[in-house]
C-alpha positions in Angstrom: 0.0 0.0 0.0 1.6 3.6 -1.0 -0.7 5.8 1.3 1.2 8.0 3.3 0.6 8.3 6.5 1.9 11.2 8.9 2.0 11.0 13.1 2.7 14.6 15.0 3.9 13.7 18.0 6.5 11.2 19.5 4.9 9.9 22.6 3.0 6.6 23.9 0.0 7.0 21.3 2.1 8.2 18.6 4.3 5.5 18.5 1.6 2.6 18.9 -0.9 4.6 16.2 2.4 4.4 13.8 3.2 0.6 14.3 -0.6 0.0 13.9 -1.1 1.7 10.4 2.7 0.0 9.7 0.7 -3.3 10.5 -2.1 -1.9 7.9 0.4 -1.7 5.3 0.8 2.0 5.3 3.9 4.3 4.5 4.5 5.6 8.0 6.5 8.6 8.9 6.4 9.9 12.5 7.6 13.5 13.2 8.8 14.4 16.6 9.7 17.9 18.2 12.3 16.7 20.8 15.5 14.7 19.8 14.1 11.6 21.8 10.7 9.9 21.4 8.5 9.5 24.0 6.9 12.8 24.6 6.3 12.6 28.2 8.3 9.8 28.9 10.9 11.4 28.0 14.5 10.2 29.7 16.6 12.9 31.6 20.0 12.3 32.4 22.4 14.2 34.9 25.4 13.9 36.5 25.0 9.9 36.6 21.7 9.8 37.5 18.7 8.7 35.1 15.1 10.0 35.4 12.0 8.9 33.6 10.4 12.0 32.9 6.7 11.6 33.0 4.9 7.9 33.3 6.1 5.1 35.4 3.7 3.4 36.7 2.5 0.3 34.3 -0.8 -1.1 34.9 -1.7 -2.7 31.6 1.0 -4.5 30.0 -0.7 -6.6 27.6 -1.6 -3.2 25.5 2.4 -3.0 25.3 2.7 -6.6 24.8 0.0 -6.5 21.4 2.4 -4.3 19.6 5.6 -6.7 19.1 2.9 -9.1 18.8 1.6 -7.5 15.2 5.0 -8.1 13.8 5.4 -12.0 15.4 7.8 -10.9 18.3 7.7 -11.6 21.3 7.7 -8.6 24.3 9.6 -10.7 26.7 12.6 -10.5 24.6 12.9 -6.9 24.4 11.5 -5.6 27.8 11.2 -7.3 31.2 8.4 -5.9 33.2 8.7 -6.1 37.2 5.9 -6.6 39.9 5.8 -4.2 42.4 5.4 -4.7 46.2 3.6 -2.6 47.7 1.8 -0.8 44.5 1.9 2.3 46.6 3.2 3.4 49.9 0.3 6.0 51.2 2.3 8.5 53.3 -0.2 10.7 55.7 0.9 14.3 57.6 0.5 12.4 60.7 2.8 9.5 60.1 0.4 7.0 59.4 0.9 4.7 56.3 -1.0 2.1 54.4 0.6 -0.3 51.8 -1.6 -0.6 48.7 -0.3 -4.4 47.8 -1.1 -7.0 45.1 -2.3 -9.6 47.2 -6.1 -8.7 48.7 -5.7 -10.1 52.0 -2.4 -8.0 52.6 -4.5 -5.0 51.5 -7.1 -6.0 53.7 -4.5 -6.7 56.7 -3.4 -2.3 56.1 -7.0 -1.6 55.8 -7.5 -3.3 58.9 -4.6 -0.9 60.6 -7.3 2.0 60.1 -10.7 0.6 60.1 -11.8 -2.9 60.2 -15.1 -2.3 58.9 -13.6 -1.0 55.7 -12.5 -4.7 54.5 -16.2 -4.8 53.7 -16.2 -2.0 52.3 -13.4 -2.3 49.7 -14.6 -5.5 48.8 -17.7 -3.4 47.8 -15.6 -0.7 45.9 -13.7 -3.3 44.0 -17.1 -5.0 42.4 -18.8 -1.9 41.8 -14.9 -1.1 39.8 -15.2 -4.8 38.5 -18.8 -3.6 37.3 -17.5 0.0 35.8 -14.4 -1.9 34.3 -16.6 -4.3 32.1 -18.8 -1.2 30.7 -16.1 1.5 30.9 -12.7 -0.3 29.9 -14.3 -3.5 27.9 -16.9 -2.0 26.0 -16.1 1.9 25.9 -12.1 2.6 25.4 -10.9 0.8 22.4 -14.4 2.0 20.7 -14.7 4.9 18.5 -17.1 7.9 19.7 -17.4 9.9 16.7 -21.4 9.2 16.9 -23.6 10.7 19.9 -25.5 7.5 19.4 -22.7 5.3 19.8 -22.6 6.6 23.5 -26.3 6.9 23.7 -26.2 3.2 23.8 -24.6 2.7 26.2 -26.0 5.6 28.8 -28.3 3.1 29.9 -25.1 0.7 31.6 -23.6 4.3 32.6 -26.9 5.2 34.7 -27.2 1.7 36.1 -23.2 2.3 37.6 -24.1 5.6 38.4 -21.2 7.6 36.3 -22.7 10.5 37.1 -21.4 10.5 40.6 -17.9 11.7 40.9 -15.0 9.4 42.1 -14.8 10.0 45.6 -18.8 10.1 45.9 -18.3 6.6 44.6 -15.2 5.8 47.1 -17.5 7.6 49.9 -20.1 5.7 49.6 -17.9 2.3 50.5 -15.4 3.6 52.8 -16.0 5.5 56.1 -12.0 5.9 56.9 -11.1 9.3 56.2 -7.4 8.5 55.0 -8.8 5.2 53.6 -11.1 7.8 51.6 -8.1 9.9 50.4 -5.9 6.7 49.1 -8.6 5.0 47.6 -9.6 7.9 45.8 -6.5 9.2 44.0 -6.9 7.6 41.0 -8.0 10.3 38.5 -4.9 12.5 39.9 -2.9 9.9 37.4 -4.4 11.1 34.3 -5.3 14.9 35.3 -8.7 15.0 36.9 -9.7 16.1 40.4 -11.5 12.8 42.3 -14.5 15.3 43.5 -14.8 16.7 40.0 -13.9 13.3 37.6 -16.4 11.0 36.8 -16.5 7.7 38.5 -16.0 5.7 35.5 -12.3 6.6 36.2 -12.7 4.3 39.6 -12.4 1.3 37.0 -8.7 2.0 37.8 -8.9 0.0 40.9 -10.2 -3.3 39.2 -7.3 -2.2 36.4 -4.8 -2.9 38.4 -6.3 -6.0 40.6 -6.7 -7.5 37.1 -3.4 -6.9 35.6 -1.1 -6.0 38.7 1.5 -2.9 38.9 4.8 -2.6 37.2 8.2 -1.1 36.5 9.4 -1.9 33.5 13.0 -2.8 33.8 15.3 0.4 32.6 11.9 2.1 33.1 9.7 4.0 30.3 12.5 5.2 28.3 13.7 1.9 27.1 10.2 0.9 26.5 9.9 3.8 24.1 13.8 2.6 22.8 12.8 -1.0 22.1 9.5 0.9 20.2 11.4 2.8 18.1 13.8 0.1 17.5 10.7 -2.0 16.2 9.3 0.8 14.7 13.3 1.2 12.4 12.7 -2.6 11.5 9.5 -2.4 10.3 10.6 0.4 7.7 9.2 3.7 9.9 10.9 6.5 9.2 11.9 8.9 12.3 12.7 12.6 12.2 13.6 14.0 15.5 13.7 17.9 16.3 11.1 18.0 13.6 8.5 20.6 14.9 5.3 21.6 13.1 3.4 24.5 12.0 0.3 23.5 10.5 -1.8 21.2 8.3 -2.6 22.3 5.5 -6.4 21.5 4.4 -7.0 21.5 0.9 -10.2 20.6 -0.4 -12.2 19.9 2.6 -9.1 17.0 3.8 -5.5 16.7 5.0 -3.1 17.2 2.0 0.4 17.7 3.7 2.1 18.8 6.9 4.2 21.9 7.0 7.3 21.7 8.8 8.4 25.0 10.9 11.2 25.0 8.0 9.2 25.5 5.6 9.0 22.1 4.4 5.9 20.1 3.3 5.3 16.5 3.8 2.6 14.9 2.1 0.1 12.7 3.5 -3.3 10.7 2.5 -3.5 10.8 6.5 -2.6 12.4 9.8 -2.3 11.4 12.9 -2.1 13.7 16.2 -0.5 12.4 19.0 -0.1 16.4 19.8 -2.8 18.0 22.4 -5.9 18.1 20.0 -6.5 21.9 21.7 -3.0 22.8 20.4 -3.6 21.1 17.0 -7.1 23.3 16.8 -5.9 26.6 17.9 -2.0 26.8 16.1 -2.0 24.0 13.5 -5.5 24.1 11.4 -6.5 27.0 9.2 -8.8 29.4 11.2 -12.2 27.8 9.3 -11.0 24.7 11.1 -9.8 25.7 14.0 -12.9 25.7 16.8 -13.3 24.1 19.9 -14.6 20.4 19.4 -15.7 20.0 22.3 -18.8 21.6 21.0 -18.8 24.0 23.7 -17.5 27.3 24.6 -14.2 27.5 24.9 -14.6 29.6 28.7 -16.4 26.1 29.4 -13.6 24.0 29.1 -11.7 22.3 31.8 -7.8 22.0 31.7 -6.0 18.8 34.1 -3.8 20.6 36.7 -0.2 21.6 35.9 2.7 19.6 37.2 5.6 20.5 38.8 8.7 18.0 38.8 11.5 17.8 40.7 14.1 15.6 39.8 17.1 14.8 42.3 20.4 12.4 43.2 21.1 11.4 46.3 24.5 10.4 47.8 22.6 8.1 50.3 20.0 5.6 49.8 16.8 5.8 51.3 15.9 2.1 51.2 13.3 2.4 53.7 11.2 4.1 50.6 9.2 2.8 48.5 9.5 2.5 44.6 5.8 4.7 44.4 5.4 6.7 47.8 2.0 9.0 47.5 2.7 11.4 50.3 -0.2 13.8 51.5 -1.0 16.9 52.8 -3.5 17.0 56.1 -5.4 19.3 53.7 -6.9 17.2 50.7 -10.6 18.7 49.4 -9.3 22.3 49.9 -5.7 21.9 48.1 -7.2 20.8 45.2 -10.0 22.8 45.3 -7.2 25.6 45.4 -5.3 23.8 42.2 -8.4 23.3 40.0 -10.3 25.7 40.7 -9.0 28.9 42.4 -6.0 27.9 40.4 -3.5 29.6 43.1 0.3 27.8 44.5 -0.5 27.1 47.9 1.8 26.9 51.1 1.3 23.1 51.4 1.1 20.8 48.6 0.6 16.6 48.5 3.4 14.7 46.0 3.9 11.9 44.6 7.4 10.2 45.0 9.1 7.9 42.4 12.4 5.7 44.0 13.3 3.6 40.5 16.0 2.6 42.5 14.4 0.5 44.6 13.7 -1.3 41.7 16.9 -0.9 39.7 19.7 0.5 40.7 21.0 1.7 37.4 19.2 4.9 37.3 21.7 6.3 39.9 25.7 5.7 40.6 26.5 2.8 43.4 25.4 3.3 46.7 23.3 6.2 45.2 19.5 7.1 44.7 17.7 8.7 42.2 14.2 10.3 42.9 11.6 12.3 41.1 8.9 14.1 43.3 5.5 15.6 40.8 3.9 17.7 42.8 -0.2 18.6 41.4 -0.4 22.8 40.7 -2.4 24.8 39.3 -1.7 25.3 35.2 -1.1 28.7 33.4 -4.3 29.4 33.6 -3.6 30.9 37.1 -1.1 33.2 37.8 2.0 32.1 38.8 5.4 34.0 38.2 7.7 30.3 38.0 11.0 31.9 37.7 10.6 32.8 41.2 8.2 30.2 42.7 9.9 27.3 41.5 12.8 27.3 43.4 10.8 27.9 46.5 8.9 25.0 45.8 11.8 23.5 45.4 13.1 24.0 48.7 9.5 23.4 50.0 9.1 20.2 49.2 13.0 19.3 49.9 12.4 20.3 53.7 8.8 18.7 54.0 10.5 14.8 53.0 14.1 15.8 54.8 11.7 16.1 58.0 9.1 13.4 57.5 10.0 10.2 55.2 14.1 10.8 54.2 16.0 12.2 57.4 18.8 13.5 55.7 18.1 14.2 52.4 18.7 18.5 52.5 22.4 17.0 52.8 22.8 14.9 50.8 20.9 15.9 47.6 22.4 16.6 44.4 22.1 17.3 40.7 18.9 18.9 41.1 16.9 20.1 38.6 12.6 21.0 37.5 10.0 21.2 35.5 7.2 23.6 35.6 4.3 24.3 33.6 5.6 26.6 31.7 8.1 24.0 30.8 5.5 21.2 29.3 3.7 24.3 27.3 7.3 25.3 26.0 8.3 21.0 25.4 5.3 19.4 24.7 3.7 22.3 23.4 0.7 21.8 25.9 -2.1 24.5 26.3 -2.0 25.9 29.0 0.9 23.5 30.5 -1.7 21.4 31.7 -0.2 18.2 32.4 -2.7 15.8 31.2 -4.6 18.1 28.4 -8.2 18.3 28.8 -9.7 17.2 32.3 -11.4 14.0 32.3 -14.8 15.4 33.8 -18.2 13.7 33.0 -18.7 16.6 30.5 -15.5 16.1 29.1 -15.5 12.2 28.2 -16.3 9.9 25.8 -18.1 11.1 23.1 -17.7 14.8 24.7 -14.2 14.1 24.8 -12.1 15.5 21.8 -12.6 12.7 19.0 -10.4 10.9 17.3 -11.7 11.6 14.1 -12.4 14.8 13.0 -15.8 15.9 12.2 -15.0 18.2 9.4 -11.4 17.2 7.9 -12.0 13.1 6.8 -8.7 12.1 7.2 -7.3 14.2 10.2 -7.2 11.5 13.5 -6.1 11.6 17.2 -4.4 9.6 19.4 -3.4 11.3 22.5 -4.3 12.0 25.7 -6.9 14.9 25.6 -8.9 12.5 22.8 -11.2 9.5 24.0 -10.8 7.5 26.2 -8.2 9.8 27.9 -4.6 10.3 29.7 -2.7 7.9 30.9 -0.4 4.8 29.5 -3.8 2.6 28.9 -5.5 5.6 27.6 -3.4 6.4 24.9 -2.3 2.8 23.6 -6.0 2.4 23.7 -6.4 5.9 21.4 -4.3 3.8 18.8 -6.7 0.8 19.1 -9.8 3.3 18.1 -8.0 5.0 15.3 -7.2 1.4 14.2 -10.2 1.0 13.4 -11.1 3.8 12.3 -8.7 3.6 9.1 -9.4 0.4 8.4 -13.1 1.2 8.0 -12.2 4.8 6.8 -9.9 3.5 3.8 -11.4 -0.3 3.4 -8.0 -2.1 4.6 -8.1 -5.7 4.9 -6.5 -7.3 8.0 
């Protein structure tokens, strides 16, 4: 087959969309801004220490697994994907913990440490998940919503699991505990959405991960992206890093080429987005075709939070720490009321910790650790000067873990650097430097979600993060899936 086809955007759905339509027989070429793929998953490297740069927690690795398998290899003898014990370390501001585990009796034995009668209650959370899982993950993800009446068939199975509630309505109504409330309900935090705000199809997460476990992936997400590019260079897909974009040019009604900030046109019978779709609307379409598809006002539109990332050696190990650590502020409600909404940098924050070390100690010299801390903030949609606050942050959050869960640590840190949200609007050329593009609020999912099709331009797809199903490693292999199909309706391939 000769059709070209052209992916913007170097990250998790960009690279599965491109082996996909590879599979399909198409010419692929895949055009990347930065002079690594990944997007997101990015790899930093400083002064001997490695750092995954976005994603590291792997919850569904058969999607990862189906790739190698279109071309007849096998995962296992690229990438070598690790269970993780505990899942998550919950770290409270009193000094309470709770171990989030694989096995359901140890959960239930941590559970236990807080409230007893909550063992009934999370084994009523995880079939009400089971229950969302089968609707929301089974039926929903891998199907295109370009249709309001493919959704309206299925409103009927989202009023029965009562989607309209919000996650931690959902986790409220099984749980009584109030930190058991606050760890069972962070779930939508991993893929940009605020648990009193995202709709509780997102609490499908829990049976997600009871079904297929939690995982680092050996050498962590940047060699999954290096054994996907190498399998993308042997099936014949060409690569061109530091290869930004300035627009698609529409001529006729569909997607004739892509123009290259140089100047240079590529042609194309099709394009593929992995880039933010509200980027792609507002900087890369002609203005006839660049609205909101969201088919609402733009003022109406919800953006995930910002992230800020601190990334950090250490001369000692912490091995007390776990590989995930989820360490939280006494205030929960109100902080990210303050993020999301009021969209104002608070005093106190809540973080999440990554350790690859206690995994695999090559991310860090010997007898070293490597670390990096994502702290939720509001994005540029508020008004924070970062050339100032993010070095107080900085030393914030440095001072909070020195006194609480890494005694120590103020002395003994080193090659320090960050990330703001100015940074991922600058990098990954994200509106608003939100960290997960559009939030995944009821309004804002599914067939409300950005599509992967466009309505208007026949041959202009998405795969990424702010289209259906959402953020998230899952959520964008699972992009690819729908566009998949899409093109093999769209352009009559057999398979």
């Amino acid at each position: 087959m000769s059709k070209k086809v052209v992916v913007i955007g170097g990250g998790f759905g960009g690279l599965a969309a491109a082996l996909r339509c590879r599979k399909l027989g198409f010419d692929v070429t895949l055009l990347e801004r930065l002079n690594m793929l990944g997007g997101r998953a990015r790899v930093f490297e400083k002064d001997g220490y490695r750092h995954d740069a976005g994603p590291t927690v792997i919850t569904a690795p058969f999607l990862f697994e189906e790739l190698f398998e279109l071309f007849g290899e096998n995962l296992k003898d690229h990438l070598n994907f690790k269970s993780l014990d505990p899942w998550y370390r919950f770290y409270f501001h009193n000094g309470k913990t709770f171990d989030y585990r694989p096995s359901i009796e140890d959960t239930n034995n941590e559970i236990r440490k807080f409230d007893e009668n909550d063992v009934d209650g999370y084994d009523k959370l995880l079939k009400t998940s089971k229950d969302i899982f089968e609707i929301g993950f089974e039926k929903l993800s891998d199907k295109p919503f370009i249709s309001f009446w493919e959704m309206a068939k299925q409103i009927p199975s989202l009023i029965k699991l009562k989607s309209y509630l919000t996650v931690s309505q959902l986790v409220n109504s099984k749980l009584k505990n109030k930190y058991l409330r606050k760890a069972f309900s962070i779930h939508p935090l991993l893929v940009g959405g605020n648990p009193f705000t995202t709709t509780s199809i997102y609490a499908l997460i829990h049976y997600l991960e009871r079904k297929w476990g939690v995982y680092f992936c050996m050498g962590g997400t940047g060699k999954i992206v290096r054994e996907l590019e190498n399998l993308m260079l042997r099936q014949g897909i060409t690569v061109n890093k530091e290869t930004d974009v300035e627009q698609i040019s529409i001529i006729n009604g569909k997607a004739e080429n892509v123009v290259l900030n140089n100047g240079k046109k590529i042609p194309a019978d099709l394009v593929i987005c992995n880039a933010d779709p509200p980027t792609v609307y507002s900087e890369m379409l002609p203005l006839e075709y660049s609205r909101d598809s969201l088919l609402k006002p733009k003022k109406f539109t919800h953006y995930s939070m910002g992230l800020y990332v601190l990334f950090f050696g250490s001369k000692k190990k912490f091995s007390d720490v776990a590989h995930h650590t989820i360490w939280m502020s006494e205030r929960y409600k109100e902080l990210l009321h303050d993020i999301f909404e009021k969209k104002i940098l608070t005093e106190d924050f809540s973080l999440y910790l990554h350790r690859p070390t206690a995994t695999d100690d090559t991310f860090a010299p010997e007898g070293c650790d490597s670390f990096y801390v994502l702290c939720p903030v509001p994005n540029l949609q508020g008004d924070v000067q970062w050339n100032s606050e993010g070095p107080k942050l900085k030393d914030r959050i440095v001072e909070a873990l020195d006194k609480t869960i890494m005694p120590g640590l103020k002395e003994n840190i080193e090659a320090e650097f960050w990330m703001t949200p100015e940074d991922f609007k600058n990098d990954y050329r994200s509106k608003y430097g939100a960290g997960f593009s559009v939030a995944p609020i009821f309004s804002q999912s599914a067939w409300f979600r950005y599509h992967n099709k466009d309505k208007k331009i026949p041959n202009l797809y998405f795969s990424a993060a702010g289209s259906h199903p959402g953020a998230g490693i899952p959520g964008v292999l699972c992009s690819a899936k729908v566009i998949e199909k899409l093109i093999i309706k769209d352009f009559k391939v057999s398979h």
